[in-house]
DRENFI-718729 format. One line per 5 residues: number of its first residue (from 1); their letters; for each residue x, y, z of N, C-alpha, C. Coordinates in Angstrom, 3 decimals, m for minus. Atoms other than C-alpha are relative to their C-alpha. Example, Ala and Ser with C-alpha at 12.3 -4.5 7.8 and 13.67 -1.06 7.14 Angstrom:
% DRENFI-718729
1 = AS = 0.890,m1.190,0.000,12.300,m4.500,7.800,0.900,1.200,0.000 ~ m0.820,m1.190,m0.060,13.670,m1.060,7.140,m0.770,1.090,0.730
//
This chain:
% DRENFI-718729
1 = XXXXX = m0.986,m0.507,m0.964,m6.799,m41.114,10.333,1.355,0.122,m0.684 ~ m0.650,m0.304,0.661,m3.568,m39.760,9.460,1.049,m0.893,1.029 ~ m1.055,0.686,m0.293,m0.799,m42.414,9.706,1.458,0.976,0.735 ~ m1.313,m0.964,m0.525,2.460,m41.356,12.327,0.867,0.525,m1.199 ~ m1.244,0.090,0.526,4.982,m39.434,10.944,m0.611,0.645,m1.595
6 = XXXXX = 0.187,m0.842,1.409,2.673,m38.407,7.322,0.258,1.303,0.118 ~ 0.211,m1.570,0.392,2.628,m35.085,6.192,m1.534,0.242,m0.257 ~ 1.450,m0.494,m0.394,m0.710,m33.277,6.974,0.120,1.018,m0.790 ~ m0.694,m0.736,0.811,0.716,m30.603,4.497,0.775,m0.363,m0.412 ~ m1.679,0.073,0.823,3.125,m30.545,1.631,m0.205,0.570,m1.248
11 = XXXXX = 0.181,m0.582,1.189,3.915,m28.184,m1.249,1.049,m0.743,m1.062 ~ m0.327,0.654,0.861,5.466,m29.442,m4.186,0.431,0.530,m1.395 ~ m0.473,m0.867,1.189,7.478,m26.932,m6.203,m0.940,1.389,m0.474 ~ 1.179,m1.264,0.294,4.787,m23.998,m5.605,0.416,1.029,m0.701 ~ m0.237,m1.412,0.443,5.437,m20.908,m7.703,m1.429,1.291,0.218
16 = XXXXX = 0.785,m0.643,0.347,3.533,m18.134,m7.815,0.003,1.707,m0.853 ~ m0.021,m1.451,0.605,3.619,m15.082,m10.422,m1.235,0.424,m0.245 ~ 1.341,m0.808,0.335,1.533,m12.287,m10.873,0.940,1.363,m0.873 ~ m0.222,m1.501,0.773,1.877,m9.067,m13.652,m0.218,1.220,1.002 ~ m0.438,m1.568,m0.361,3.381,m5.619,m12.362,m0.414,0.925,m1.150
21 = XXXXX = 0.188,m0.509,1.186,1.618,m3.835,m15.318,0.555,m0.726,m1.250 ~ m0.610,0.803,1.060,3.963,m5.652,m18.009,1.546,m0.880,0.122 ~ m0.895,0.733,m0.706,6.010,m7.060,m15.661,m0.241,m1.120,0.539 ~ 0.729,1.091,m0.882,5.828,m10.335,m14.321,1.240,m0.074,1.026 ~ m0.511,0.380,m1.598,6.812,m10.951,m10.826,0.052,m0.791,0.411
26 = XXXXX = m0.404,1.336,m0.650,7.928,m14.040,m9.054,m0.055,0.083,1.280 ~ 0.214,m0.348,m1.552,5.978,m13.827,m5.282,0.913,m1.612,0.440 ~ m0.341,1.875,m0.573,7.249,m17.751,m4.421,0.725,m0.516,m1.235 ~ m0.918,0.832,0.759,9.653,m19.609,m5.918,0.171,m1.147,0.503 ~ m0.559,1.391,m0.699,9.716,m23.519,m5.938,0.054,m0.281,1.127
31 = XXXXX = 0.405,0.330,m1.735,8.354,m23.647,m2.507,m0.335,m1.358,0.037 ~ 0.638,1.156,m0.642,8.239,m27.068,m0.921,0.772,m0.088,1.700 ~ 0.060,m0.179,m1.334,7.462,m27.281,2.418,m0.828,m1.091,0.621 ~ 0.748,1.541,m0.583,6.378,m30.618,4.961,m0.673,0.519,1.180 ~ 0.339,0.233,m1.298,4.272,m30.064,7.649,m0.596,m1.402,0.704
36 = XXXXX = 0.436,1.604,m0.651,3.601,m33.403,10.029,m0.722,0.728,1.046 ~ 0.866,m0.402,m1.233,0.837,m33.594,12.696,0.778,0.445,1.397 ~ m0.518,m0.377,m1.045,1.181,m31.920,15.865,1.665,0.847,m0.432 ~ m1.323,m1.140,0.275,3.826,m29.424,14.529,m0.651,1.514,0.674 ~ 0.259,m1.755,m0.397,3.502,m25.507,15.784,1.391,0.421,m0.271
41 = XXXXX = m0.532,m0.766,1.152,5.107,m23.781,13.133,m0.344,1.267,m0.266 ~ 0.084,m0.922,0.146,5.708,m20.279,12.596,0.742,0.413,m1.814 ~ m0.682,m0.351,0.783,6.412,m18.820,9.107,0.806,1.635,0.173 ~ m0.382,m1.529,0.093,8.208,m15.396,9.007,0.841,0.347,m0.756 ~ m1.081,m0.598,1.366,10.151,m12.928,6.999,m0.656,1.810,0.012
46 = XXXXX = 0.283,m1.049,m0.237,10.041,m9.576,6.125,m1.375,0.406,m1.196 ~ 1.135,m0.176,1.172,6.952,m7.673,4.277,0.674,0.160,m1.278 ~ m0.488,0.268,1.424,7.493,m8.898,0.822,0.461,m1.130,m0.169 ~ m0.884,0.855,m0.288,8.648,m11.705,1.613,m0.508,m1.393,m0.504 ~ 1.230,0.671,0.337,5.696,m13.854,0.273,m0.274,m1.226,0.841
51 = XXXXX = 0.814,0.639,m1.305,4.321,m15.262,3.850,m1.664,0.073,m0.293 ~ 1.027,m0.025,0.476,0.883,m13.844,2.716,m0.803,m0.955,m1.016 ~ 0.248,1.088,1.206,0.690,m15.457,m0.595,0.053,m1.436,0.615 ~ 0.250,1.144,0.139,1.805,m18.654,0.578,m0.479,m0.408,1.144 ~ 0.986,0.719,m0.730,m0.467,m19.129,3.513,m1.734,0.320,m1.086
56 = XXXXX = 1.028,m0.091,0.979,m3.304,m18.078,0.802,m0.125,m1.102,m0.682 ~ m0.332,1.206,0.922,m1.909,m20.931,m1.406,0.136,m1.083,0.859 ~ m0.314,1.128,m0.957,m1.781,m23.129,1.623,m1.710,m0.182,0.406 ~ 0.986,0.365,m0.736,m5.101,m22.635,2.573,m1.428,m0.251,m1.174 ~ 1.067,0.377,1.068,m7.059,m23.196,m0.897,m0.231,1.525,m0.290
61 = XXXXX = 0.804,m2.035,0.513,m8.009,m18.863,m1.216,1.043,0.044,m1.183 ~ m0.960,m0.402,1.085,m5.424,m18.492,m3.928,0.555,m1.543,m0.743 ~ 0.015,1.173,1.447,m4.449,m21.240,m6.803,1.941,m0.037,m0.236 ~ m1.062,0.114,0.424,m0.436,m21.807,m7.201,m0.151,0.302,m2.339 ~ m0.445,0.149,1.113,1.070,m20.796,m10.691,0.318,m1.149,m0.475
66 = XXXXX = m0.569,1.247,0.134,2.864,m23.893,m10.730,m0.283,m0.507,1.039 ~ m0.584,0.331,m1.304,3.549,m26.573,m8.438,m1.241,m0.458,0.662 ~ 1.400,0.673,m1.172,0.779,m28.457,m5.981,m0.291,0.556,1.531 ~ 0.668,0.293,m1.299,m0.861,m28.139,m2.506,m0.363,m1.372,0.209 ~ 0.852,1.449,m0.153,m1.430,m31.295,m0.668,m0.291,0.030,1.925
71 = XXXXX = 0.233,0.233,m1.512,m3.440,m31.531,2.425,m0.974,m1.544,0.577 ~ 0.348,1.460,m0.236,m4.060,m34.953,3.895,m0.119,m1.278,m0.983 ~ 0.192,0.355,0.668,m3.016,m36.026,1.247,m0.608,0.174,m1.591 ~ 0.408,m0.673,1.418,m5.218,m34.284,m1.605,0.457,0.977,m0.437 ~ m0.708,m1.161,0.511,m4.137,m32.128,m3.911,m1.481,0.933,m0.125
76 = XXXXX = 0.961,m0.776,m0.129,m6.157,m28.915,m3.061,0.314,0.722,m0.720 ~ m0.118,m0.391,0.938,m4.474,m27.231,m5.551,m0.806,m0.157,m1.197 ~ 0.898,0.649,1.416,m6.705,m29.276,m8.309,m1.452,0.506,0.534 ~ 0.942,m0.006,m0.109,m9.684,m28.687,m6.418,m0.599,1.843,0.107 ~ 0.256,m1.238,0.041,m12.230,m25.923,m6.944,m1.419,0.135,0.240
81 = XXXXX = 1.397,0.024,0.028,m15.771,m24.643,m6.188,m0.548,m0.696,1.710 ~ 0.442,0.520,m1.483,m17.960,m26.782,m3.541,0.956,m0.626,0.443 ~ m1.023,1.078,m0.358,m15.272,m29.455,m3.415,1.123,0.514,0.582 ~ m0.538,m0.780,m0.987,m12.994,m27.049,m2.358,m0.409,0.761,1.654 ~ 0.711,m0.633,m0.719,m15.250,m25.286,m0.056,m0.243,m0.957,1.350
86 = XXXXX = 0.204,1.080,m1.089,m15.960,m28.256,1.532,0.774,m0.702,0.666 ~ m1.040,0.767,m0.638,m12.577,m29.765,1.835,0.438,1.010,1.201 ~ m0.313,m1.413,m1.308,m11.644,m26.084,3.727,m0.728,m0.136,1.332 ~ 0.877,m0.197,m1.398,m14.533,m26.639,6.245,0.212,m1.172,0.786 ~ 0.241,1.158,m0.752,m14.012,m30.202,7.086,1.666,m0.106,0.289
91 = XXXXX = m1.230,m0.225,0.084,m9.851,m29.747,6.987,0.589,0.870,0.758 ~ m0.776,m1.444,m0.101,m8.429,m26.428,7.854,m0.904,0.927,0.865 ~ 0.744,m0.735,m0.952,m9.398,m24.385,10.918,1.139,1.405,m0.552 ~ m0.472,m1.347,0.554,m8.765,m20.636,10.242,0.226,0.945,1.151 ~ 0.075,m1.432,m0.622,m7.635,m17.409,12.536,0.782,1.207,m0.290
96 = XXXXX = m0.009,m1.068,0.570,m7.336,m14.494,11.398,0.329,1.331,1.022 ~ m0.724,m1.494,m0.709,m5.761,m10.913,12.475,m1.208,0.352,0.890 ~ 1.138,m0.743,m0.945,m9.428,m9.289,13.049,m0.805,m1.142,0.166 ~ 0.610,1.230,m0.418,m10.774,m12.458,14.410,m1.565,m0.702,m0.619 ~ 1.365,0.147,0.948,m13.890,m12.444,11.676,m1.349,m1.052,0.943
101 = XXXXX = 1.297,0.457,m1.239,m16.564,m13.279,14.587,m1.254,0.189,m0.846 ~ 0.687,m0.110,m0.046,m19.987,m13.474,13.917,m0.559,1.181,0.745 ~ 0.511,m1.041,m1.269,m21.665,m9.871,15.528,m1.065,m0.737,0.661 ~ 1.499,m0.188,m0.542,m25.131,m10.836,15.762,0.077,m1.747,0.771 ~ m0.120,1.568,m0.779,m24.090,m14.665,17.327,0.601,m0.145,1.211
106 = XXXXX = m0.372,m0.071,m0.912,m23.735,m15.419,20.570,1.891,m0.976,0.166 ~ m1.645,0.950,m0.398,m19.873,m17.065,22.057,m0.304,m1.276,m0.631 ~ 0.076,1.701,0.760,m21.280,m20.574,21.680,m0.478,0.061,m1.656 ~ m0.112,0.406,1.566,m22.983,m19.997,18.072,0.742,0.174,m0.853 ~ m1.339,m0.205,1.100,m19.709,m18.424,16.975,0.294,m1.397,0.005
111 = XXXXX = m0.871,1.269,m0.010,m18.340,m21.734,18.023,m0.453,m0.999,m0.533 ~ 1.408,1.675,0.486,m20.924,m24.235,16.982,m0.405,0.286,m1.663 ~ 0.695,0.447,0.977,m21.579,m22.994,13.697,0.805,m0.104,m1.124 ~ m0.914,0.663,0.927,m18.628,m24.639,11.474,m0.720,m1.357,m0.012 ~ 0.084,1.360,m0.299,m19.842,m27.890,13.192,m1.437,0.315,m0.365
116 = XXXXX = 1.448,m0.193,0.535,m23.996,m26.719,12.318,0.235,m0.606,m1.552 ~ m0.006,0.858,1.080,m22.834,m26.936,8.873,0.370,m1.300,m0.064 ~ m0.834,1.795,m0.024,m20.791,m30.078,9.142,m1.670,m0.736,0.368 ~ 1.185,1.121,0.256,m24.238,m31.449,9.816,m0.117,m0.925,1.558 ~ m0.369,0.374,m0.835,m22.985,m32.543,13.465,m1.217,m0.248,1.133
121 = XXXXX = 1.360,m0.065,m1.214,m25.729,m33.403,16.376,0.197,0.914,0.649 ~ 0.382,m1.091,m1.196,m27.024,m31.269,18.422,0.574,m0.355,1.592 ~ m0.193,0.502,m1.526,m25.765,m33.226,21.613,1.524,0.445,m0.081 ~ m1.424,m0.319,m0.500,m22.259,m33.576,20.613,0.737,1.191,m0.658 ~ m0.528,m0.846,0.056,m21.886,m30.519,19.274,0.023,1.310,1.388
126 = XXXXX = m0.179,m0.231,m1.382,m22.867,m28.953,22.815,1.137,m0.074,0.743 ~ m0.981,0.699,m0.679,m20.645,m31.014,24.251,1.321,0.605,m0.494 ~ m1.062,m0.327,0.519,m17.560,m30.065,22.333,0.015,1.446,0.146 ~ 0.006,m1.518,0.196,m18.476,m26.356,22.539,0.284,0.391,1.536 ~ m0.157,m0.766,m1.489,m18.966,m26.486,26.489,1.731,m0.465,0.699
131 = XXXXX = m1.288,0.437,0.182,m15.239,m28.481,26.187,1.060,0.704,0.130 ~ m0.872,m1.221,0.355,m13.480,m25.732,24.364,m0.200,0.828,0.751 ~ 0.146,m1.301,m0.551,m14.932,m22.877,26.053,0.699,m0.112,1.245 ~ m0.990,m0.120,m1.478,m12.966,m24.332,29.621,1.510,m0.088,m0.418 ~ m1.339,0.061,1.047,m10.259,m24.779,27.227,0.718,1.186,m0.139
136 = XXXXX = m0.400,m1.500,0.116,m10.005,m21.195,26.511,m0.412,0.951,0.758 ~ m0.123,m0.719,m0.668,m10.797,m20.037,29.288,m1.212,0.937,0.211 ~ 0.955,m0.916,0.161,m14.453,m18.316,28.518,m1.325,m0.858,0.188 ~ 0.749,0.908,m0.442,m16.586,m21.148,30.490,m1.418,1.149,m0.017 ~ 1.079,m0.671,m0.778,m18.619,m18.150,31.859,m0.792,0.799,m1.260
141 = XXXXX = 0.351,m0.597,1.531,m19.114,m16.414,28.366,m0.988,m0.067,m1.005 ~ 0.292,0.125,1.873,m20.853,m17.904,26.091,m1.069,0.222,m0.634 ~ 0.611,m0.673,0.454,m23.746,m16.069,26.054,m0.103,1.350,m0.428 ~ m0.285,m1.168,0.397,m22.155,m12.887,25.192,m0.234,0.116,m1.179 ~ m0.220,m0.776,1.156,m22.179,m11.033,22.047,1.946,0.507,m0.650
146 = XXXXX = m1.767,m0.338,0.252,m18.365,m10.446,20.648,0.091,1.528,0.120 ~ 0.230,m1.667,m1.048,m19.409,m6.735,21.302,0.592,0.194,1.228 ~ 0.097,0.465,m1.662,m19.239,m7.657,24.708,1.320,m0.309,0.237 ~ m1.323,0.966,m0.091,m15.558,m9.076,24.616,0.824,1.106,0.038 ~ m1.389,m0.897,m0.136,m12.150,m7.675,25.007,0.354,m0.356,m1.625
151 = XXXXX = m0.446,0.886,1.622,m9.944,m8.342,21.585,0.328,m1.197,0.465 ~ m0.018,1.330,m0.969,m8.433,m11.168,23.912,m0.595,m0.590,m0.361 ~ 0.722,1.140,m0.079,m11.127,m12.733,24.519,m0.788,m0.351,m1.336 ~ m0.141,0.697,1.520,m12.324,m12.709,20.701,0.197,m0.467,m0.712 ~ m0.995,0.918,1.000,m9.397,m14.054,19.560,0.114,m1.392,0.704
156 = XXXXX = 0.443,1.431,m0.639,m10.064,m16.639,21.888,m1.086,m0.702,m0.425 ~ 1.198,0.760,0.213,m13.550,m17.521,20.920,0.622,m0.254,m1.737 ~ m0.557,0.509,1.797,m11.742,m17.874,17.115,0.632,m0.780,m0.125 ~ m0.952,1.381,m0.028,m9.336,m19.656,18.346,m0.708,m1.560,0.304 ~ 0.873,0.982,m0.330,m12.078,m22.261,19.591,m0.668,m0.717,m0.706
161 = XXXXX = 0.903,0.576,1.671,m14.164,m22.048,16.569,0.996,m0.869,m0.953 ~ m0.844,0.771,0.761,m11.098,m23.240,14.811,0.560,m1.585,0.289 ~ m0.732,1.371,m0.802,m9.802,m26.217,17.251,m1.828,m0.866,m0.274 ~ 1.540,0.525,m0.849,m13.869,m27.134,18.140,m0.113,m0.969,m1.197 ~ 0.855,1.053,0.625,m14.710,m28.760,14.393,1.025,m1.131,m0.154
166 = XXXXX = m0.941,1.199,0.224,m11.345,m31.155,14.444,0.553,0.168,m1.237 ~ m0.907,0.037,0.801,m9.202,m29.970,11.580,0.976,m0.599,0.127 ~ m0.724,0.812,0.076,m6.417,m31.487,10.229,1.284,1.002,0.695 ~ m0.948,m1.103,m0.565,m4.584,m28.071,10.707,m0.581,1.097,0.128 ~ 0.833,m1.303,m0.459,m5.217,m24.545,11.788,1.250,0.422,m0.727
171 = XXXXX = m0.382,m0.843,0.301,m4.005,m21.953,9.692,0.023,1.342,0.916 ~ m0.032,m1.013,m0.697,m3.027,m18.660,11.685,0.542,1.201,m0.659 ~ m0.802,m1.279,0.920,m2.572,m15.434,9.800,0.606,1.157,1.189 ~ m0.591,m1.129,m1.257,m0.635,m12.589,12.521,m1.462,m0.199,1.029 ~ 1.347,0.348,m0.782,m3.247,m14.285,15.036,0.145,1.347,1.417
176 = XXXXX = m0.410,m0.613,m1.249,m1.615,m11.842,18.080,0.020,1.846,m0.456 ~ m0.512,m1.451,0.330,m0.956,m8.450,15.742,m1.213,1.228,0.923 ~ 0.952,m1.132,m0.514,m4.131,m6.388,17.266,m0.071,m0.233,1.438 ~ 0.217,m0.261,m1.790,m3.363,m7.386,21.185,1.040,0.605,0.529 ~ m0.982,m0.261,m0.975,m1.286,m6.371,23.625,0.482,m0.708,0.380
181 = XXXXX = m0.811,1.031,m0.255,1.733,m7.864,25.037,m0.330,m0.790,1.282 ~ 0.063,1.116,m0.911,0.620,m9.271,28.100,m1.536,m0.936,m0.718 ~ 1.406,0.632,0.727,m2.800,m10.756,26.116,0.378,m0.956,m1.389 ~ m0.547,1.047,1.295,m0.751,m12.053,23.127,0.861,m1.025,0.725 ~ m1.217,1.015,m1.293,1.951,m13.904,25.788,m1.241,m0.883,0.053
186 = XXXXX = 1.757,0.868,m0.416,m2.012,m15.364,27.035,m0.310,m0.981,m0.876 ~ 0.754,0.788,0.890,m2.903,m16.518,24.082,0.960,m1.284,m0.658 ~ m1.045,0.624,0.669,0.411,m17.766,22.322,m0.059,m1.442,1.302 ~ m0.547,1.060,m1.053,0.755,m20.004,26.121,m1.396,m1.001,m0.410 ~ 1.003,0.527,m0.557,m3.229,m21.251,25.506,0.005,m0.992,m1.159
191 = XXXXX = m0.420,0.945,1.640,m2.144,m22.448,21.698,0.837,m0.622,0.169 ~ m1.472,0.753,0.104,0.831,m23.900,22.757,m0.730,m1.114,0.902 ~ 0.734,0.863,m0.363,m1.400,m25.754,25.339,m0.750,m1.035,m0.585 ~ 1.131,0.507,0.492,m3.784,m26.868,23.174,1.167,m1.091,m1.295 ~ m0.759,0.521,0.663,m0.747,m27.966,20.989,0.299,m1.473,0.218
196 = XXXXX = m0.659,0.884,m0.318,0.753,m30.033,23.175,m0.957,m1.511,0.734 ~ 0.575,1.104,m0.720,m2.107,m31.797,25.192,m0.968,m0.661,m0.987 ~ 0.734,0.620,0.762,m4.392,m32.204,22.334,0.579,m0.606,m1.805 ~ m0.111,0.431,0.989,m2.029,m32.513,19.478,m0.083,0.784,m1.529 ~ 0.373,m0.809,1.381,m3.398,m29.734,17.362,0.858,0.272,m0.398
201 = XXXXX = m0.814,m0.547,1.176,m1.363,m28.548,14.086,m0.057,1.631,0.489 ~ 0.480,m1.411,0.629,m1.088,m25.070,14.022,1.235,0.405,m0.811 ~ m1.128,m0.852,0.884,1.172,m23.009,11.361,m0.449,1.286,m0.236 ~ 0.526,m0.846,m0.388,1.313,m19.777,11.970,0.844,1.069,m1.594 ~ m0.479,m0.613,0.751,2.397,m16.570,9.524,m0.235,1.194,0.576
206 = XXXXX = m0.319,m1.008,m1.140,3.753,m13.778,11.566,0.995,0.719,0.189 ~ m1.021,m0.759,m0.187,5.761,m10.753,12.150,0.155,m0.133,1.591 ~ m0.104,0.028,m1.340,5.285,m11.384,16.128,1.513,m0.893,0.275 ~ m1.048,0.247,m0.447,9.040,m11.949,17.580,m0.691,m1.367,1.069 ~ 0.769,1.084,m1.378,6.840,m14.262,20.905,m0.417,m1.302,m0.752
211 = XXXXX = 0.540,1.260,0.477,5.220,m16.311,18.085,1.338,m0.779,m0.145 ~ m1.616,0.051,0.760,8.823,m16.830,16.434,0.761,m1.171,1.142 ~ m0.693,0.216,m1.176,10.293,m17.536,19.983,m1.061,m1.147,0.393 ~ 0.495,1.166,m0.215,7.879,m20.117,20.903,m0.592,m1.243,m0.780 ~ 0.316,0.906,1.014,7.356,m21.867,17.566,1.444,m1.317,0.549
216 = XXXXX = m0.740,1.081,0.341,9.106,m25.468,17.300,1.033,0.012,m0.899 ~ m0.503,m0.236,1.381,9.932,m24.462,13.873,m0.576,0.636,m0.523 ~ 0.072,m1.442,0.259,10.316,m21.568,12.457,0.895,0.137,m1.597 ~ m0.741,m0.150,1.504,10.524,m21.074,8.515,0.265,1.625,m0.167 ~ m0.360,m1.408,0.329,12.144,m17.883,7.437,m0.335,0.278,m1.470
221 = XXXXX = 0.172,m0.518,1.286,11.166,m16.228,3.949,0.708,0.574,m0.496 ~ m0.931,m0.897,0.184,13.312,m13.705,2.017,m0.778,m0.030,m1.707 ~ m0.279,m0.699,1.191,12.320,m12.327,m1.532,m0.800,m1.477,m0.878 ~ 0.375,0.644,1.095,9.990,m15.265,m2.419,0.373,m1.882,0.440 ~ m0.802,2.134,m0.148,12.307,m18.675,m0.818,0.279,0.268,1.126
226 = XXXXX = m0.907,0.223,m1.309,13.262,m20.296,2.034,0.995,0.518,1.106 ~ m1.257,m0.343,m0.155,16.388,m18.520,3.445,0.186,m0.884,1.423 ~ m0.458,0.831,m0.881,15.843,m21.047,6.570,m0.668,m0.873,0.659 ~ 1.097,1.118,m0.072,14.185,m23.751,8.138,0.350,m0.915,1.374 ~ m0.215,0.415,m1.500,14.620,m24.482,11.747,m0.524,m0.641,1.049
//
């Protein structure tokens, strides 16, 4: 369990360059950044701004130039292969723009099958699935097909899959960019819910003004750094 008050995240002088043909480029500069449990955190900035990169480098998909990742403590930066793979699945809940659903799986096996691998029972993974789904609102659902769904309600069943196996944090890449404004308002209120009564992490990385406006704290980017931290 993660002692009050740790950091559930923390970077540690991150850089990251990459070659422009014979140029080298500087996406991140000396990024260090704390996240503590139960934070809902928005990053933003403008495109270019290297929000991309460093939720990539936050979430194990990309490798810092310099500089560490540390989540719960480990440096995921060092780690690579299964050990990575595995720290991602048992750590870090994920949602994504196009909500990367399962087609051919029904609502609940989208939701149930982070926790299948995890190796989890069959009882209480039920249990936790029929949990979430009143959670988000898609009790009646969950034998659909994501075919079958609105985007809404997709990004809902992702959002579920992500909370359902007990990460430490949820990564959110522009979780709202493909809805509409009264359906992103929906969702942003059901994360902020889930924030507050259960505690979950989330850090989000987002051009959405609503996310921005209802984050806690809200890091700004500019050209690679910080420019603010609110």
């Amino acid at each position: 369990m993660m002692q009050n008050g740790q950091d559930i995240l923390r970077t540690e002088n991150v850089m990251k360059t990459y070659m422009s043909g014979e140029v080298e480029v500087t996406a991140l500069h000396e990024m260090n950044i704390a996240i503590k449990k139960g934070e809902f955190t928005a990053i933003a900035g403008p495109s270019g701004s290297g929000k991309s990169t460093l939720l990539n480098l936050l979430s194990g998909l990309d490798k810092p130039s310099s500089g560490k990742v540390f989540i719960n403590q480990k440096p995921i930066s060092d780690m690579s292969g299964n050990q990575l793979s595995d720290f991602r699945r048992d750590h870090i809940g994920f949602i994504f723009q196009s909500y990367n659903l399962i087609p051919v799986l029904t609502v609940k096996e989208n939701i149930e099958y982070i926790m299948l691998i995890q190796g989890i029972a069959e009882s209480e993974r039920q249990d936790r699935v029929n949990d979430i789904l009143n959670d988000v609102g898609l009790a009646s659902m969950g034998n659909r097909r994501p075919s079958q769904l609105s985007g809404g309600q997709q990004q809902r069943v992702a959002i579920a899959r992500a909370v359902v196996s007990r990460p430490d944090i949820i990564l959110a890449d522009e979780p709202t960019a493909n809805l509409d404004s009264k359906t992103a308002d929906n969702l942003i209120n059901m994360m902020l819910t889930l924030n507050e009564s259960k505690g979950i992490t989330f850090l989000f990385s987002t051009h959405d003004k609503r996310i921005m406006d209802h984050s806690k704290r809200l890091i700004i980017l500019k050209d690679g750094k910080i420019e603010s931290d609110n």
